[in-house]
DRENDO-1510 file (C-alpha; in Angstrom, 1 decimal, always signed):
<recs>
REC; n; res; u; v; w
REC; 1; UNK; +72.7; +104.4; +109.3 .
REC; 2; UNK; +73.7; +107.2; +106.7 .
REC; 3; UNK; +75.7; +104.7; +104.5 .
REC; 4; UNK; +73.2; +102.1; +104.4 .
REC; 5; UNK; +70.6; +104.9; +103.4 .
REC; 6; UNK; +73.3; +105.6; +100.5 .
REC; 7; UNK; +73.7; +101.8; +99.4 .
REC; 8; UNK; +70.3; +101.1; +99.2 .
REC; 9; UNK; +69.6; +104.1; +96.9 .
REC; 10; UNK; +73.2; +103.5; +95.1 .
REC; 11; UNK; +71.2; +100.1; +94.8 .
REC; 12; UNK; +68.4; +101.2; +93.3 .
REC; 13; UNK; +69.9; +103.7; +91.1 .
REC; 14; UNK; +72.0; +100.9; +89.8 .
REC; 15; UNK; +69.3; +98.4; +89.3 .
REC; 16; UNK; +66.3; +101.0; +88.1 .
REC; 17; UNK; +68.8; +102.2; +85.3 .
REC; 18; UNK; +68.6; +101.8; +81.4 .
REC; 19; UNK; +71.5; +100.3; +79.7 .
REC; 20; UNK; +73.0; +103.5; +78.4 .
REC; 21; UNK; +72.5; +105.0; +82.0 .
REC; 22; UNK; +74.6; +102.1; +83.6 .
REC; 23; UNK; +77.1; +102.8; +80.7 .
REC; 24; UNK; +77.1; +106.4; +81.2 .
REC; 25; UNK; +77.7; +106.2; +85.4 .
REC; 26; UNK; +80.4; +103.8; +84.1 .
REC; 27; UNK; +82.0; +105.9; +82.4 .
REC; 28; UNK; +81.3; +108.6; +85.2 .
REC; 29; UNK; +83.0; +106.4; +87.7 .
REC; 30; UNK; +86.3; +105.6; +85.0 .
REC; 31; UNK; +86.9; +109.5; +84.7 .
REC; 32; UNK; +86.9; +109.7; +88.8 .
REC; 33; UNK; +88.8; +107.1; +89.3 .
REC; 34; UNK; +91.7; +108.3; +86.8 .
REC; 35; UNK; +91.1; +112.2; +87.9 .
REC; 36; UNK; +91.9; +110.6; +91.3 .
REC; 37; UNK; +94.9; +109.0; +90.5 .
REC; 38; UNK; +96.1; +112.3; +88.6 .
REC; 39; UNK; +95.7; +114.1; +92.0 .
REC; 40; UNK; +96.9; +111.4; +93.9 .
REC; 41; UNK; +100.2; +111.2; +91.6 .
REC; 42; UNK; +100.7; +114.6; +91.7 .
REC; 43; UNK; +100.4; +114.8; +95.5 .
REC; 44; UNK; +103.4; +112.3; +95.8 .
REC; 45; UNK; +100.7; +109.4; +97.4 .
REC; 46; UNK; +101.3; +106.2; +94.9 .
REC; 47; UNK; +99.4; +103.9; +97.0 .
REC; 48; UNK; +96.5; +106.0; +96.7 .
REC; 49; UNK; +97.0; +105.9; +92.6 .
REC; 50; UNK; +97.7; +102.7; +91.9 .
REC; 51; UNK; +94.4; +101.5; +93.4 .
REC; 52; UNK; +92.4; +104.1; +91.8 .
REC; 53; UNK; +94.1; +103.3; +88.3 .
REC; 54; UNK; +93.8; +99.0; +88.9 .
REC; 55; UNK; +89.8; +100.3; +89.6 .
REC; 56; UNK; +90.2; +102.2; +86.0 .
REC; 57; UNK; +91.6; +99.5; +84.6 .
REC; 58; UNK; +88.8; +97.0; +85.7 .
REC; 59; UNK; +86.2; +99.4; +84.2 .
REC; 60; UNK; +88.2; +99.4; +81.0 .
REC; 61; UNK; +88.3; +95.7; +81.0 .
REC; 62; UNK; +84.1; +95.5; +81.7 .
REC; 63; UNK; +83.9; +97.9; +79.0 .
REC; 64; UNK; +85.9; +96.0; +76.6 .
REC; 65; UNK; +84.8; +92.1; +77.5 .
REC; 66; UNK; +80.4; +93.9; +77.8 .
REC; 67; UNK; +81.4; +95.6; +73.7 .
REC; 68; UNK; +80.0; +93.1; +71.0 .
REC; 69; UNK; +82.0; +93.8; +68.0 .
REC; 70; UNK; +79.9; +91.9; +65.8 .
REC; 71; UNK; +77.1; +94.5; +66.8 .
REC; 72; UNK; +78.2; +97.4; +64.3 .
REC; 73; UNK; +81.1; +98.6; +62.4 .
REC; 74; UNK; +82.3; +101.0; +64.8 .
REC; 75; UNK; +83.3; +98.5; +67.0 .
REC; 76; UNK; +86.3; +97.1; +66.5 .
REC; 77; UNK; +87.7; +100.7; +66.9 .
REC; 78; UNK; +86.0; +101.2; +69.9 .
REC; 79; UNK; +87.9; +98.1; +71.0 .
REC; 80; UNK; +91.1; +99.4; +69.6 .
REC; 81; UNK; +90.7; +102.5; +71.9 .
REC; 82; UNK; +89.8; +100.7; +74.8 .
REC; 83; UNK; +92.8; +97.9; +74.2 .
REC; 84; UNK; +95.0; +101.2; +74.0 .
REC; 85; UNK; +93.4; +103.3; +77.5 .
REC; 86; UNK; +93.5; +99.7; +79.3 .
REC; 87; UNK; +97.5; +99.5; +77.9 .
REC; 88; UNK; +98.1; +103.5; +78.9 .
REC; 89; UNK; +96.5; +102.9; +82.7 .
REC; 90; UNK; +99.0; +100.0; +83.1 .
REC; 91; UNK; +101.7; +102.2; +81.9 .
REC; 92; UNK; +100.8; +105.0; +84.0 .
REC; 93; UNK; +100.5; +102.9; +87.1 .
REC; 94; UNK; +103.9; +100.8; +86.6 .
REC; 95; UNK; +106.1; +103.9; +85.9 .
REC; 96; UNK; +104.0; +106.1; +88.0 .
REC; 97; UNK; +103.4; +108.5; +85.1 .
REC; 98; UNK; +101.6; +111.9; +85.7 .
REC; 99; UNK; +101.7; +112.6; +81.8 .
REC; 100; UNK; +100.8; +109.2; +81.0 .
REC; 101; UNK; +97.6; +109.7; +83.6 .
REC; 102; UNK; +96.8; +112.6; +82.4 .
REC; 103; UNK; +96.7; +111.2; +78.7 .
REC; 104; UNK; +94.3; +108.7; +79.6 .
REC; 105; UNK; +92.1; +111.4; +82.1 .
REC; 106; UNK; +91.5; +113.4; +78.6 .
REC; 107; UNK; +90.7; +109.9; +76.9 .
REC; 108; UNK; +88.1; +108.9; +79.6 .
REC; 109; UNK; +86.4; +112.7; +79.1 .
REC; 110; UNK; +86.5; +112.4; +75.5 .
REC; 111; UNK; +84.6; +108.7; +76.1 .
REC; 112; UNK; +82.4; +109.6; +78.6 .
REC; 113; UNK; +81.5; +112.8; +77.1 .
REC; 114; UNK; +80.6; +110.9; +73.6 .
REC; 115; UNK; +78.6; +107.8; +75.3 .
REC; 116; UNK; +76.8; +110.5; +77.4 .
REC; 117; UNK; +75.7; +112.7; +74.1 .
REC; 118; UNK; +74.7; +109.0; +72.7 .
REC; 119; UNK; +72.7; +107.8; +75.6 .
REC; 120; UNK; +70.8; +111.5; +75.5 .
REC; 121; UNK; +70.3; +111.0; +71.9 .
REC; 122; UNK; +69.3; +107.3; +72.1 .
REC; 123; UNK; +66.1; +108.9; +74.6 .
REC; 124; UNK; +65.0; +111.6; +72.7 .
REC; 125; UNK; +64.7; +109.1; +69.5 .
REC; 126; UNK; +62.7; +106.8; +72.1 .
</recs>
């Protein structure tokens, strides 16, 4: 009962939500996963962060194939960095890389930090 309550407003907060919102809990959901994996690495359990990197990594990869770099100039650097955090996660998983995870935690703050002060600043001009 209690996780069917919690899909359907999961649901609904999914489907009710403006672009940069969907982009924002996106982004919300990449940092998890990678903070996740960071604690799961550190706590010795691989299995635990190599799913919760592949799930970064198929964020990254939505993020990357949803960006239209024909859109605006800045673009094809925001490309750049998602080509490199996509790379790093790989790396991080393979080699079971703390520092490497924790490189691409900061990186997914930084992100999600900068496309949540957009989406804020995208409303108030609305």
């Amino acid at each position: 009962m209690y996780s069917d309550a919690r899909a359907a407003y999961l649901n609904s907060s999914v489907t009710t939500a403006s672009p940069a919102r969907l982009l924002v809990m996106l982004c919300d959901r990449l940092v998890l996963d990678v903070q996740r994996a960071a604690d799961a690495q550190t706590a010795g359990d691989h299995g635990s962060a190599h799913s919760h990197l592949l799930h970064a990594q198929d964020i990254v990869a939505e993020l990357t194939t949803s960006l239209r770099v024909d859109a605006w100039d800045g673009a094809a650097s925001l490309q750049a960095l998602y080509h490199h955090l996509h790379g790093q996660l790989v790396r991080a998983n393979v080699h079971r890389d703390l520092t490497t995870t924790q490189h691409c935690l900061n990186l997914t703050v930084e992100l999600r930090d900068t496309w949540r002060e957009a989406a804020q600043t995208a409303a108030v001009a609305s």
